[in-house]
C-alpha atoms as one frame of an Amber mdcrd trajectory, in Angstrom:
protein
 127.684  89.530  91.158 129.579  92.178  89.122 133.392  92.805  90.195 134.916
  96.137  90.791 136.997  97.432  88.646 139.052 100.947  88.957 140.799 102.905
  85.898 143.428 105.983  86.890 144.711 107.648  83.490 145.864 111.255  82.164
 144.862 111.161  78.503 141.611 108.672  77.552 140.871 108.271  73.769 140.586
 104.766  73.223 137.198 102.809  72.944 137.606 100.265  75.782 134.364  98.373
  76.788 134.421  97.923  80.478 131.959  95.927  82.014 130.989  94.348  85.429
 127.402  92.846  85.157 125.849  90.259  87.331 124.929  87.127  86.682 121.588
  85.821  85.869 119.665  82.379  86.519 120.012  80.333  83.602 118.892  83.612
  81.171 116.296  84.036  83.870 116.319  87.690  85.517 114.030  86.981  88.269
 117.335  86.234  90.762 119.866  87.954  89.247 123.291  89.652  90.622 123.777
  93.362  91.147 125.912  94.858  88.815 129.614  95.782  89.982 131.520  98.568
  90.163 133.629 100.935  87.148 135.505 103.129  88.414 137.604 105.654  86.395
 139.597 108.910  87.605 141.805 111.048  85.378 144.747 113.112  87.071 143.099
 116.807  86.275 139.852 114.960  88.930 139.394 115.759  92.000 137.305 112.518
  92.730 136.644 110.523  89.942 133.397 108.993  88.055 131.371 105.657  88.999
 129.434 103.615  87.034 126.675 100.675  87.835 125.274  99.465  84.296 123.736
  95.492  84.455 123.756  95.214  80.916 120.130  95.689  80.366 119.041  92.563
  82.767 115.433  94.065  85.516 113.411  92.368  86.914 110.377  94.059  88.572
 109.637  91.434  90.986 112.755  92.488  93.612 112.867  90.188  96.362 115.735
  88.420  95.277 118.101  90.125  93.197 121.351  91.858  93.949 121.915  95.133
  93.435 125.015  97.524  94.080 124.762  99.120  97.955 126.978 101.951  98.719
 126.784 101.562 102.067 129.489 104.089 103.565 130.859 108.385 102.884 132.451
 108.344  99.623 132.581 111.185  96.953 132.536 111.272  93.034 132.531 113.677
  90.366 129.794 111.969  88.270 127.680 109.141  89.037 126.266 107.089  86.145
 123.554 104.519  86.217 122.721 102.787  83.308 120.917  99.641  81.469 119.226
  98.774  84.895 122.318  99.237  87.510 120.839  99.454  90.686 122.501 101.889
  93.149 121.185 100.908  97.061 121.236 103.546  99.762 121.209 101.971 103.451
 121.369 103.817 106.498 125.433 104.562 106.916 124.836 105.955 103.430 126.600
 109.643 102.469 127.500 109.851  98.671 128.348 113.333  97.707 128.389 113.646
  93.412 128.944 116.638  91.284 126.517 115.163  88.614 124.077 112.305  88.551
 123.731 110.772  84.909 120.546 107.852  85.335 117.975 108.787  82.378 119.117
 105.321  80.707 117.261 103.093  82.496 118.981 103.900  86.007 117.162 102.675
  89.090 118.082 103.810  93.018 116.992 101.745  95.765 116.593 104.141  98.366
 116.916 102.548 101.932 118.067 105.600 103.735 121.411 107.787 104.127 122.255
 111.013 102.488 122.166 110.896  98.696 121.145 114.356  97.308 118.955 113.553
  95.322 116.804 112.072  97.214 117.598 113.348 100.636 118.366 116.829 100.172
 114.950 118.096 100.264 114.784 120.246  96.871 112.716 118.980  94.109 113.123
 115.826  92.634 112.458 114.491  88.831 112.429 110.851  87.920 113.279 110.482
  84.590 111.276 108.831  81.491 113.093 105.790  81.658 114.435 105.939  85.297
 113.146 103.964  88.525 113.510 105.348  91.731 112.539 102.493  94.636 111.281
 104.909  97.358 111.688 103.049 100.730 112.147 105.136 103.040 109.720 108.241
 103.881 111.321 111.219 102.406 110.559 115.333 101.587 110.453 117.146  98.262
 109.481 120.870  97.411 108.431 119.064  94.117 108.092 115.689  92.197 107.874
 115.251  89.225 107.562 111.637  87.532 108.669 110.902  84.181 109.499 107.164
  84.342 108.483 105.198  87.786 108.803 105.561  91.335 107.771 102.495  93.317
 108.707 100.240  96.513 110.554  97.145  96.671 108.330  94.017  97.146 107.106
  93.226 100.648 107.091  89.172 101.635 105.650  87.810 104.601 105.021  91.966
 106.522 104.861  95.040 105.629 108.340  95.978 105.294 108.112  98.690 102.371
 105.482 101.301 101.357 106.013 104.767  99.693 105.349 107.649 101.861 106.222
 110.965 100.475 105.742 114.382 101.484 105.974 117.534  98.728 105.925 120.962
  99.823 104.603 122.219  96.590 102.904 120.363  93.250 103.539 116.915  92.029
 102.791 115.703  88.532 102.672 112.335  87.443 103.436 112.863  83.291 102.179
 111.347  80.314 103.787 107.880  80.092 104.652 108.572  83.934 103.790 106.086
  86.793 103.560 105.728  90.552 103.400 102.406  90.355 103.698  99.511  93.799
 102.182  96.806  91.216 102.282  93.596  93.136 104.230  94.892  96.065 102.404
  93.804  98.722 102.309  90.724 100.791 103.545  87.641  98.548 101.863  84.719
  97.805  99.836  83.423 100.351 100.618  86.051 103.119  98.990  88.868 104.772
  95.891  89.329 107.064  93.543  88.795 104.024  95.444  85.506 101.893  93.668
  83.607 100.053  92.981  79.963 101.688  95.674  77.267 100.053  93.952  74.407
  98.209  95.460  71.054  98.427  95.140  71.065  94.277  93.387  73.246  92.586
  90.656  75.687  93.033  92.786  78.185  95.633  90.827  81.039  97.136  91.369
  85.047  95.934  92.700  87.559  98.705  90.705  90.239 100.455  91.580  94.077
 100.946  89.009  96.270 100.372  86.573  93.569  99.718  86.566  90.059 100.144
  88.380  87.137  98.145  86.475  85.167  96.113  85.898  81.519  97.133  87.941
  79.130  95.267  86.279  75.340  94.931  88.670  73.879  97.553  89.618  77.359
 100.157  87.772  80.228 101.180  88.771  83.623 100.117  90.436  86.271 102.507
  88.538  88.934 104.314  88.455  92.525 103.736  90.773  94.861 106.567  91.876
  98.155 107.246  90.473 101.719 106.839  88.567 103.215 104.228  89.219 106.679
 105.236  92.724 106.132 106.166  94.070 103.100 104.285  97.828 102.283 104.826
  98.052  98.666 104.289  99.706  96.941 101.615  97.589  94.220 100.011  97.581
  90.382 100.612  98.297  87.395  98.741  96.468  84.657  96.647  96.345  80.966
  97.543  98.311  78.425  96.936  97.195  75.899  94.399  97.998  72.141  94.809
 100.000  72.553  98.754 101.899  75.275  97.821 103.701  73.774  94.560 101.394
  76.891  92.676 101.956  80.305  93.151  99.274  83.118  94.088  99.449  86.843
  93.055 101.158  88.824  95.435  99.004  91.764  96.729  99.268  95.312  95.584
 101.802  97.856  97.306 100.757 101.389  99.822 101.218 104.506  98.355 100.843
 107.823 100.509 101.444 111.120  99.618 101.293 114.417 101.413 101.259 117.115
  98.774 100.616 121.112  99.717 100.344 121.919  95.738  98.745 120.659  93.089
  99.095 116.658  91.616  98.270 116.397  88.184  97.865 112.691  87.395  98.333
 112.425  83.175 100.094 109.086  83.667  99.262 106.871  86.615  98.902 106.021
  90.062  98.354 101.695  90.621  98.389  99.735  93.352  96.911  96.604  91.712
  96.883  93.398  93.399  98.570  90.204  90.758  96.730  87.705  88.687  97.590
  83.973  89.817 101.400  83.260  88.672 100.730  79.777  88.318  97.291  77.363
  87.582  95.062  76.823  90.570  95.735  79.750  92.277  94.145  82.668  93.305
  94.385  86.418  92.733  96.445  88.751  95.329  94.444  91.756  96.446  94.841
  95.450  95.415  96.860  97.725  98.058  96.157 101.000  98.942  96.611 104.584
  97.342  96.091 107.603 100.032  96.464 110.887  98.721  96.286 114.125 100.695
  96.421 117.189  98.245  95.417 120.806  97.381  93.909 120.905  93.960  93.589
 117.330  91.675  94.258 117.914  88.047  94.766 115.622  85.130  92.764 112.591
  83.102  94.852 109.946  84.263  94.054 106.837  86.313  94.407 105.873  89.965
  93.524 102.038  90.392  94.186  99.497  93.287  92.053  96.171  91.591  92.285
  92.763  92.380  94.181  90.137  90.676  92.294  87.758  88.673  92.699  83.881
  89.654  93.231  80.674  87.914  91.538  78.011  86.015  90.344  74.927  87.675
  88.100  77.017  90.021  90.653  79.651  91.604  89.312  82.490  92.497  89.621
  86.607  91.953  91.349  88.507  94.404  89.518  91.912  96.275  89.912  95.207
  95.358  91.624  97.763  97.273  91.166 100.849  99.074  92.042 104.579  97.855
  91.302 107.493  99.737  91.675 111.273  98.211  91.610 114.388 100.256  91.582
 117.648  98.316  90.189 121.567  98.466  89.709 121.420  94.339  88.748 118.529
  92.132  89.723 117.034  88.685  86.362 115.222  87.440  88.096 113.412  84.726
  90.516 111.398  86.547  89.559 107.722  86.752  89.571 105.970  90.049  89.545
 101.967  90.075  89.308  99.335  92.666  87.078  96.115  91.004  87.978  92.208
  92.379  89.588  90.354  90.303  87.892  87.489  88.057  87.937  83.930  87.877
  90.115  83.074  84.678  89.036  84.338  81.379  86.576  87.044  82.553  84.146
  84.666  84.864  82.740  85.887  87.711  81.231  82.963  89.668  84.090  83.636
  92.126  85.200  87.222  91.468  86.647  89.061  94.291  84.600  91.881  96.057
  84.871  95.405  95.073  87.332  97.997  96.817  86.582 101.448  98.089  87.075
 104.685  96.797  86.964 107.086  99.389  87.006 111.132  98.401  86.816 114.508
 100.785  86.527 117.749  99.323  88.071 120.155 102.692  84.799 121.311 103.023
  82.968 118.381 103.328  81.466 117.045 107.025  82.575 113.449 106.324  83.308
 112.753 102.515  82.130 110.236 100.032  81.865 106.644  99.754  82.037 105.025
  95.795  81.804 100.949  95.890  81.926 100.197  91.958  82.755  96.679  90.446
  83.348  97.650  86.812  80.230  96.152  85.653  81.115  92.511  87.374  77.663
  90.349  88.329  76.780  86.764  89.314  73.324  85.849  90.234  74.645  82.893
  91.641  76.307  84.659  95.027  77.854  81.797  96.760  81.323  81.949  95.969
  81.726  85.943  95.082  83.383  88.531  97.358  81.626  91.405  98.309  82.391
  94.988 100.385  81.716  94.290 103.685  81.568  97.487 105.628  80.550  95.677
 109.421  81.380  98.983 111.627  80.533 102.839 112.334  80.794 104.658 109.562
  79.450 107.935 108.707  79.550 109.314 105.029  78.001 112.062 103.163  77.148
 110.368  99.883  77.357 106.596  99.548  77.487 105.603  95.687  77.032 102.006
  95.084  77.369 101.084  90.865  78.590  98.538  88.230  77.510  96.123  90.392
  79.297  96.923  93.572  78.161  95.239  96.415  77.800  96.386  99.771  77.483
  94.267 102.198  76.437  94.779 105.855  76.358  92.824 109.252  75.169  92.579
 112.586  78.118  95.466 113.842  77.230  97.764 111.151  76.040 101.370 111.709
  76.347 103.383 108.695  74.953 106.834 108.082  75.176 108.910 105.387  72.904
 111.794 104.114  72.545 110.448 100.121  72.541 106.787  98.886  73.000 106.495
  94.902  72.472 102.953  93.672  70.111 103.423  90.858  73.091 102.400  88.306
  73.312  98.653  88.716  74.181  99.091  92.445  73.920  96.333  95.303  73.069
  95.769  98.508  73.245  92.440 100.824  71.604  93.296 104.163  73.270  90.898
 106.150  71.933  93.177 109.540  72.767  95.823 111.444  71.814  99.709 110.977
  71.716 100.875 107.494  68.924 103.458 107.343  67.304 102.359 103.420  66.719
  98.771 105.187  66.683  99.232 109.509  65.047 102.469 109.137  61.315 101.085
 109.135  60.103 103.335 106.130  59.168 103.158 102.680  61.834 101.195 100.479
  62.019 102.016  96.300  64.392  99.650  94.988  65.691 101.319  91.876  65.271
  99.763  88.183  68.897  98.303  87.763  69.416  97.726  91.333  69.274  94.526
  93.470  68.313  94.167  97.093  69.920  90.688  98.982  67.804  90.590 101.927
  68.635  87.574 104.439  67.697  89.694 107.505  64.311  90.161 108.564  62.494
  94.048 108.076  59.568  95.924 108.282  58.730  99.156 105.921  56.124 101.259
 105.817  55.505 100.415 101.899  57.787  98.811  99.233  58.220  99.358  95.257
  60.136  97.043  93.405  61.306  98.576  89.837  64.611  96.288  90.180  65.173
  92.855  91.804  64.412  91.449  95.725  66.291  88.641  96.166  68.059  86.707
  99.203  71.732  84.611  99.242  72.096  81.630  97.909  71.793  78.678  99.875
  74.140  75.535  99.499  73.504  72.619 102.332  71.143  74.419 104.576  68.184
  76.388 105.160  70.171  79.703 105.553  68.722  82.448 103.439  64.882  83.569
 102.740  63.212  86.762 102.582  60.670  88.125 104.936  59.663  91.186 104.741
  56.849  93.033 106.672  55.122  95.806 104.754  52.600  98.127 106.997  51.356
  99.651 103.693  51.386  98.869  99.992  53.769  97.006  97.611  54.411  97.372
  93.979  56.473  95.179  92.323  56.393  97.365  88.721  56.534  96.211  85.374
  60.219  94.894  85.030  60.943  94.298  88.331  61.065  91.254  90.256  60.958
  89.824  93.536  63.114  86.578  92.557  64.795  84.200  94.265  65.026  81.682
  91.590  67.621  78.809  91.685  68.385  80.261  95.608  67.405  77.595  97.349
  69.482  74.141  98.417  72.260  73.474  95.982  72.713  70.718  93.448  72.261
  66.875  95.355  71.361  68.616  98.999  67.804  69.421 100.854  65.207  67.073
 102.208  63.900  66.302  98.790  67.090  66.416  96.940  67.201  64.185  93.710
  69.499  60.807  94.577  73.026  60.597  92.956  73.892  57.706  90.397  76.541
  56.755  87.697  73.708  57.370  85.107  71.070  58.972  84.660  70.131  61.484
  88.359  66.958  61.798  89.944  65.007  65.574  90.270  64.584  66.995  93.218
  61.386  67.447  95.544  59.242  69.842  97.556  55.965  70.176  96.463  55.476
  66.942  94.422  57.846  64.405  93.913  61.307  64.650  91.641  61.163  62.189
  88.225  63.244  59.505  88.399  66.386  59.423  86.792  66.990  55.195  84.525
  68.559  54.736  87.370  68.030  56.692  90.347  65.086  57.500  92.252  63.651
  61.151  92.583  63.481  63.182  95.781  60.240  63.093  97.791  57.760  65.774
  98.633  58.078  67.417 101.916  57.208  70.736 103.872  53.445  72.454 104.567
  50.745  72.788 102.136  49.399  76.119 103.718  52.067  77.853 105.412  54.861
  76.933 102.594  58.365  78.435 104.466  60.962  76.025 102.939  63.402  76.268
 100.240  63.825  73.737  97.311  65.956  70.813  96.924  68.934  70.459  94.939
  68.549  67.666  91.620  70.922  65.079  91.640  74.255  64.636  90.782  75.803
  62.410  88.034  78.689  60.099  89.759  81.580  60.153  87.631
């Protein structure tokens, strides 16, 4: 770490450098020292001046670095932060300054005390090039962010989140950011982590939605509220026992605001991509905003991080939840899963949710959208399970969000929008377009997963019927009862092609071999590979209720 060094004088004109940086790992940032202490106090003061510069050495990744706590009551004419020096609050904390210089890259860790700026309750102004690290809960009569306020990273609990309350408007500028990037749970922690593979192939976190499965772990499991979400978000696997890092999961942000928040800049909670190969994406965290009027075109995003190569998989989107009295229709609202590497979505991570209430509104709307993210092939993909009571006014389901329901769920709303790409797996429960017993439309770009039994009064198909994907067992068909009519229209489909046992499994499947694999069987017999036999017929002739086999595999 940085020394301490103190300078008394009457008359200062020469150009002395003083300095009293930290140290860094090897030129790497990621553990450095806090910078020390220059202090400097000319007879005609009353208190003197302090300055914390680290010579330009940040990391944003805080967990391990030092930084430069003033701990205790101590007084100062001016206080300058510069080139990254870190000033830390803690709780004994009571620094009284005439003037606070820290628009060069100055960053306070705020872990309680008294430190005007942040404690006395007036308005506060980060600015462009300034970082304030907002621990502890704290009230403004305004904010305004020109450079970044944030948290400090959470590990293994949820130690830090930003909870702010303004008396009066907030505005997040142009080039501005509220931004817990990666704050949540580390790598591998957290209700919904990612499952650790013992080498590659590590599975994506849940949040909002689920993980995505990686080849060798599971992916974590959606938690917390939609309407009231508080939790940070979890972290990736593991790839190869732990030797690989995950991405950490996205930070909480709440704010109480009586005024207006214009969002030009940006509000992010984004869960990490994998920080190493094999491992999977952390999950976005949670944005919860409670305002008067919403202004602004910027962006408010909690995604998933996206995972590995080698079969790791996305991490889940997060949750956001807006209360307001007036809108801003042009500010963007994100939570998508994360990706497999390079844009595939075999195991993407589920969708987040987006929850909005207008004060007048009975009980608010619902918006599950994937950023146009699809794989027929369902097996390892998160999705947005939502397996309680719920009650919403308008449920909007689009770019291939998919929600998913189960044997607990209840959910009501008064209007369903899926018609753009939207998704449902009907996995049971109450859910009134599917339990409800009437007639079910299935829009044009929409797709209906149904592994649970109904009944409807009549059925048009102008998108796609479908059920899960099967892998070693007979666990998904469809079977629907229609007391009417059905009309599957001209571009829709009722399809469950390549849904039935996976590749090498079912009662006909093709057999195995170090050359050339048999086909599978079910109705008539697989071909036989040069050198392996073909999988056998089975199943009824008349009342046909099976799914197909799986060919064989090539044997490395």
């Amino acid at each position: 770490a940085g020394g301490r060094g103190a300078i008394y004088y009457t008359t200062h004109s020469s150009t002395i450098t003083y300095q009293a940086y930290g140290g860094v790992n090897t030129g790497l940032t990621d553990r450095l020292a806090g910078a020390g202490t220059i202090y400097k106090k000319s007879a005609a003061q009353s208190n003197g001046d302090l300055i914390i510069d680290n010579d330009d050495q940040d990391n944003w990744d805080d967990r391990f670095i030092g930084r430069t706590r003033i701990n205790e009551t101590i007084t100062f004419d001016s206080i300058t932060l510069q080139n990254y020096g870190n000033l830390e609050t803690g709780s004994s904390s009571n620094i009284t300054y005439t003037t606070l210089n820290w628009s060069n890259q100055g960053i306070i860790t705020d872990n309680g005390g008294t430190f005007a700026i942040v404690s006395g309750g007036g308005s506060l102004t980060i600015p462009a090039t300034a970082r304030l690290v907002g621990n502890t809960a704290r009230t403004f009569t305004g904010l305004t962010v020109n450079g970044t306020l944030t948290h400090s990273n959470n590990t293994t609990a949820e130690t830090y989140k930003l909870n702010y309350t303004i008396n009066g408007d907030v505005l997040v500028a142009s080039g501005g950011a509220i931004n817990v990037n990666y704050k949540g749970y580390q790598h591998s922690e957290g209700p919904g982590a990612g499952g650790d593979s013992v080498s590659y192939g590590a599975g994506g976190a849940g949040y909002g939605g689920d993980g995505g499965d990686g080849l060798y772990n599971t992916g974590g499991f959606a938690y917390g509220s939609i309407t009231a979400p508080n939790n940070i978000g979890s972290g990736g696997g593991d790839g190869a026992d732990t030797s690989y890092a995950g991405g950490a999961g996205g930070g909480a942000v709440k704010l109480t605001i009586s005024g207006t928040l214009t969002v030009t800049g940006s509000i992010t909670a984004n869960g990490q991509d994998y920080v190493s190969m094999w491992a999977g994406g952390g999950s976005g965290g949670s944005v919860w905003i409670n305002a008067g009027t919403l202004a602004g075109a910027g962006t408010v995003s909690a995604n998933g991080g996206v995972g590995s190569t080698n079969d790791a998989a996305g991490g889940g989107g997060g949750r956001i939840a807006i209360y307001y009295t007036t809108d801003s229709p042009i500010i963007t609202y994100q939570a998508c899963g994360g990706t497999r590497y390079n844009g595939n979505t075999d195991r993407m991570g589920g969708a987040g949710t987006i929850y909005k209430k207008v004060a007048a509104a009975a009980n608010g709307d619902l918006t599950i959208d994937n950023n146009d993210q699809d794989s027929w092939d369902d097996r390892f993909i998160g999705r947005t399970p939502l397996n309680n009571t719920f009650t919403f006014d308008t449920i909007t389901i689009q770019n291939y969000g998919n929600l998913e329901t189960g044997s607990s769920s209840n959910i009501t709303y008064t209007t369903l929008n899926w018609s753009n790409q939207g998704i449902i797996t009907d996995n049971g429960g109450t859910f009134a377009i599917v339990s409800g017993g009437g007639s079910l439309t299935i829009p044009a770009t929409a797709r209906l997963v149904g592994n649970t039994a109904r009944t409807f009064t009549g059925l048009t198909v102008n998108g796609t019927l479908t059920h899960s994907n099967n892998t070693t067992a007979e666990t998904y068909k469809l079977n629907y009862t229609i007391n009417g009519d059905v009309l599957v229209a001209s571009g829709g489909a009722i399809d469950v092609n390549y849904k039935g046992y996976q590749h090498s499994e079912g009662p006909g499947a093709g057999t195995d071999t170090g050359g050339w694999a048999g086909g599978a069987g079910y109705g008539g017999d697989g071909g036989d590979g040069s050198t392996s036999a073909g999988g056998s017929a089975y199943g009824s002739i008349t009342e046909p209720s099976n799914i197909g086999s799986g060919g064989g595999d090539y044997a490395y």
